[in-house]
N, C-alpha and C positions, 0 to 999 in steps of 0.2 A: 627659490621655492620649487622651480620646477623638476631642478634633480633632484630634490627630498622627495617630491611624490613618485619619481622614477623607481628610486631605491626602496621604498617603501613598498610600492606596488611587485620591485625582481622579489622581496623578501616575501610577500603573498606567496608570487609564484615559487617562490622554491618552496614555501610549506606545502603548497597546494600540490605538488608533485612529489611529495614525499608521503601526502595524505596517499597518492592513488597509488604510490608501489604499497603502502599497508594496507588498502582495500582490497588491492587483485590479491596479495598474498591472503590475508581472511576471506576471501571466496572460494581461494583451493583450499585450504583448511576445512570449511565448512562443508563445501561439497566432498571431500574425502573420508570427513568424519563418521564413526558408526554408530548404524542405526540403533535405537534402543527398543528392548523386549519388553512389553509390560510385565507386568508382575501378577498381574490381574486386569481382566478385562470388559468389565462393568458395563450394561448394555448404557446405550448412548442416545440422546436424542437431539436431532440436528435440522435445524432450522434453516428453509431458504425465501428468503423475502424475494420476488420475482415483479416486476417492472420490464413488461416486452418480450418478445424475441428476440433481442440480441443473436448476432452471428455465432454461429457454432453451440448455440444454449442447449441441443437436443444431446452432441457429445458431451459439455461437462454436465449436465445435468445427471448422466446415464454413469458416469466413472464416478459420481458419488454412490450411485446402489452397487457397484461393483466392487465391494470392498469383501474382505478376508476377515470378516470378522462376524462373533457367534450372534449378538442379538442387537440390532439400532433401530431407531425409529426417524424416519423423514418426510419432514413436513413442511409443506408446499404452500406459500400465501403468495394469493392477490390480493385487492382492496377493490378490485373493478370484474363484474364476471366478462366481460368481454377483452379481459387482457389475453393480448394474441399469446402469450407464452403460456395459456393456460392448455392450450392447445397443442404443443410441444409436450408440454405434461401427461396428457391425456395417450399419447402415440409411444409413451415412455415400454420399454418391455416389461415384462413382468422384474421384481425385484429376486433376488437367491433366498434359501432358507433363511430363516433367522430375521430379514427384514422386513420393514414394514413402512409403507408407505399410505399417505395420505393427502390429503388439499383443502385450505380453510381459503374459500373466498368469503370475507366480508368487510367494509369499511376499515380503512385503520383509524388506532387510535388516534385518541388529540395527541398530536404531535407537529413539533415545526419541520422536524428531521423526518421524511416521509420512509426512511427504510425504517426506521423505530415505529414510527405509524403499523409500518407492517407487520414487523414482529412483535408488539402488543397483541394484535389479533390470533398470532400463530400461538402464542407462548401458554396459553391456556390448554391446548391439546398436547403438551410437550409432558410425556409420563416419565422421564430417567433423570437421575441425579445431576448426571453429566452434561452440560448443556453445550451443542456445538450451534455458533451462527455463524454461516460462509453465504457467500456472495453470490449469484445464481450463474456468474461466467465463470466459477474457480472449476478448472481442469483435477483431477486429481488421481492419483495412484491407488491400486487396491489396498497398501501397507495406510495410507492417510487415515483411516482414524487408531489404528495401531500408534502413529507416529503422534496422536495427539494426545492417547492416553498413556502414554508410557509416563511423562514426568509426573503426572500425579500421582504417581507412586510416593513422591516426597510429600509429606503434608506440609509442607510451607509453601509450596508450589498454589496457589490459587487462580491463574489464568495460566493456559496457552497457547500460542498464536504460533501465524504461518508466515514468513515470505513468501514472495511470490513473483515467478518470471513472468515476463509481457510474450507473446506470440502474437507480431501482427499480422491483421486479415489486408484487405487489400489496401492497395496506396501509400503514398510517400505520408502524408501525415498519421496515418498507422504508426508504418514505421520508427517515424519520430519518435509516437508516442510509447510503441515501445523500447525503444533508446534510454528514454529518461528514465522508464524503470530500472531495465535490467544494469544501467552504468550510471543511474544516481542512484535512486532510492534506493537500490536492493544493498549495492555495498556501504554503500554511507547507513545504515542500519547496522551491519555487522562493524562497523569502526568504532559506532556509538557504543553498541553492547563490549567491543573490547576496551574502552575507555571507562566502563562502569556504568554507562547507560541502560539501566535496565527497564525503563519506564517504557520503553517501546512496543505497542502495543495495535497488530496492523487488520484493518476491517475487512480484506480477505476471508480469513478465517481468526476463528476468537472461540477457543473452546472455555467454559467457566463452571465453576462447581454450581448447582442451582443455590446451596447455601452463602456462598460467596457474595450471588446476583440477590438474594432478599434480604439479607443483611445489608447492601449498600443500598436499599432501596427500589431494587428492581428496573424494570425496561423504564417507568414512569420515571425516573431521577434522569434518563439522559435524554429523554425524549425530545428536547430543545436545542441539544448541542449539537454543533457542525462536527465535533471530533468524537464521535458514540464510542468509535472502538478507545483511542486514547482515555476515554470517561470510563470503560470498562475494567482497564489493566487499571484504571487510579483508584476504582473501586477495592481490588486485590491489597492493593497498596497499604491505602489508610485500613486496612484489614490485619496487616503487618503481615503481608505473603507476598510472593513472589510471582514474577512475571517468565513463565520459563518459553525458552522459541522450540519450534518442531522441526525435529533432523533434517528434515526437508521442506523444501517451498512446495507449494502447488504453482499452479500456469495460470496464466488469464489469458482471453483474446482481448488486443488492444485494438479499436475500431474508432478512426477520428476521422469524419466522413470531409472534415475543411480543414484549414490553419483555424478559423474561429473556432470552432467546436472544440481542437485541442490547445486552445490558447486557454480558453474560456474553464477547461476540464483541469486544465494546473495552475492555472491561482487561482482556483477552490484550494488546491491539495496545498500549494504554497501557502495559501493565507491561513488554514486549516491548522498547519505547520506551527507558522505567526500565532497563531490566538495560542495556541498553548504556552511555546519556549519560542518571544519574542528575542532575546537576545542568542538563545541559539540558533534562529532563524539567521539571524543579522549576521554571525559569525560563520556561517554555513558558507560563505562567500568563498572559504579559502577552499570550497572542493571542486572550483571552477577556474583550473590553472590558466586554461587556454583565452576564456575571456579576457582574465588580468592582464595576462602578455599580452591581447591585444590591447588593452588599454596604454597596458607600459611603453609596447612599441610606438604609438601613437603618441606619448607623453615622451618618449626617447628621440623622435623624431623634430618636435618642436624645442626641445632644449640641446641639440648639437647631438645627443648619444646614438643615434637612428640604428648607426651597427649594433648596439647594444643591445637595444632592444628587439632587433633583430633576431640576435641569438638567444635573447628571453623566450621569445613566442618558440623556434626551434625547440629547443631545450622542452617548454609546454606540450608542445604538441608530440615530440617524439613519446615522451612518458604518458600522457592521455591514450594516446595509439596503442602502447605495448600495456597499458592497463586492462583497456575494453577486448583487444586481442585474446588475454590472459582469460578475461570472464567470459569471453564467447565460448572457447575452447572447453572452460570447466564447466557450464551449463547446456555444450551443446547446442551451442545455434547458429543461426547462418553468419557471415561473415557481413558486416554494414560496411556499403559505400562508403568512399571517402567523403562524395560529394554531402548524403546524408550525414554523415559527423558532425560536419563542416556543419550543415545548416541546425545542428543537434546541440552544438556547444552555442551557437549563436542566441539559440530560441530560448537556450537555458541561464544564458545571462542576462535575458530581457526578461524573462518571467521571473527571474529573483528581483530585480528590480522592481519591478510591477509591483508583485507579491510582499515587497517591505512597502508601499508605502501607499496601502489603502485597506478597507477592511471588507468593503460590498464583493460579493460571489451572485456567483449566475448558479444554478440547480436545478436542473427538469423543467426549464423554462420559466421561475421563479427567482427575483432577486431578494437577496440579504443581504443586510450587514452584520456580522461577525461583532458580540460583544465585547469586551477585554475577559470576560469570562467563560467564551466561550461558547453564549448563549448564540443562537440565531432570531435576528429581528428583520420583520418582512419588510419590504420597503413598501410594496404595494396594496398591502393589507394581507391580513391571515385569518382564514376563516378555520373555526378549528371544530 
């Protein structure tokens, strides 16, 4: 029995290392690809739901008004006047011709999902057809809302969204935190979309037609759900339209002040994962080759194979290494310790684990549990 799970587990790994050579290749692909012109460029209005000062919020705040384009509107919520980032707001420059800026503090709405909370409140002030909502840490380019209108040029196109690379601020669990972006999530995204996953749809950034959003019901329809942005692209969907992704990712700063706070921060995003595509959660295993090997070497070692598994884990890690090598290079960024890998691959086999087999998340200090639909149920009560 024991060398069946041996063999079982090298057969992981050798998928799982064939996954990351067609990851790293679909991120030079992607980042090589060219950008697209709109065809027309339809003023826009874009929504930022704000929750604190967050580190570095006063640069991306300010590289959203920095944009190349002729006429948008951005618009600023809190739910609290004394949110320190209103402040950061206030100290913003003036905006370029053509833009316009504004600020709705008041209560959000009933909502369980507090950034939905938020953008209930904003969406009333929102004058353009085009509706963009980004996240108040996305970094951005002056071409980003060029890169977000350009596919809706197709009319089958009804949502479009962004990637987005991590940039961490200080500390080893920054770091971390951003590791697991930029060499899980960001490529494991583009693998899905090459395998015909197009449902992917990521709360960065979410540009949507406004007819798209009141036809499925508007902000009120996801108001409750742990996956808003996933609930937005499902909106497009049952629409019979498409999900298109934007040439470019924008940035975030990734700021994980403990191990709890980014333990706590990715199985939300894992179980988030889980509530939606439970069994592609579960099979998501094979893009953690290096854990397997360590498993297997552990499972090789107790049934006589020890050498074998030996050069299972080799074999893992060499191909992990010249994967993340490959996407630092194509996104430009600094080169991660060995040591941080090491604790990066570790952190990310125990959080999938976690993340398969329970449903309760922690949230701005608030626990839930995750429905099978998606829904979020407070555990401590919810006052709405």
């Amino acid at each position: 029995m024991g060398a069946l799970v041996f063999w079982l587990l090298t057969a992981l790994v050798g998928a799982g290392c064939i996954y990351q050579i067609a990851a790293a290749v679909l991120v030079r692909r992607f980042v090589s690809a060219p950008r697209l012109v709109p065809a027309e460029r339809p003023p826009v209005s874009v929504l930022k739901p704000l929750h604190g000062a967050e580190p570095g919020l006063a640069a991306a705040l300010e590289s959203c008004l920095r944009q190349d384009y002729p006429a948008f509107q951005v618009l600023f919520g809190a739910g609290d006047p004394a949110d320190t980032a209103l402040e950061v707001v206030r100290a913003l420059p003036e905006p370029p011709p053509g833009a316009e800026i504004a600020t709705v503090v008041r209560p959000g709405g009933p909502a369980r999902n507090r950034k939905v909370g938020n953008l209930l409140s904003i969406y009333p002030e929102a004058r353009h057809d085009l509706i963009v909502i980004a996240d108040s840490d996305v970094r951005v380019e002056s071409g980003y809302l060029d890169d977000l209108v350009a596919p809706f040029a197709d009319p089958s196109v009804g949502v479009v969204t962004c990637l987005y690379v991590g940039h961490a601020d200080e500390g080893r669990w920054s770091r971390l935190g951003a590791l697991g972006i930029n060499h899980g999530f960001l490529p494991s995204a583009l693998v899905a979309r090459a395998l015909g996953r197009h449902d992917g749809c990521f709360g960065a950034t979410v540009a949507i037609r406004r007819s798209v959003l009141e036809r499925g019901g508007g902000l009120h329809a996801i108001a409750d759900l742990l996956a808003d942005d996933w609930a937005l692209g499902a909106m497009a969907r049952a629409q019979g339209l498409r999900i298109a992704l934007a040439a470019r990712p924008v940035e975030i700063v990734v700021t994980e002040p403990s191990l709890r706070a980014l333990f706590d921060h990715e199985i939300r995003w894992g179980r988030t994962v889980a509530s939606i595509d439970r069994a592609g959660h579960l099979a998501s295993v094979v893009t953690q080759p290096v854990g397997l090997a360590l498993l297997a070497a552990g499972v090789g070692a107790a049934t006589g194979s020890g050498g074998a598994g030996l050069l299972v884990l080799a074999a893992a890690v060499a191909c992990r290494l010249w994967a993340v090598r490959v996407e630092e290079f194509s996104f430009k960024l600094p080169r991660a310790g060995l040591i941080d890998l090491a604790l990066r691959e570790i952190l990310s086999i125990v959080v999938y684990a976690v993340a398969s087999s329970g449903r309760t998340v922690l949230w701005r200090g608030r626990r839930f549990v995750v429905r099978r639909d998606g829904t979020l149920e407070p555990v401590e009560g919810f006052a709405s």
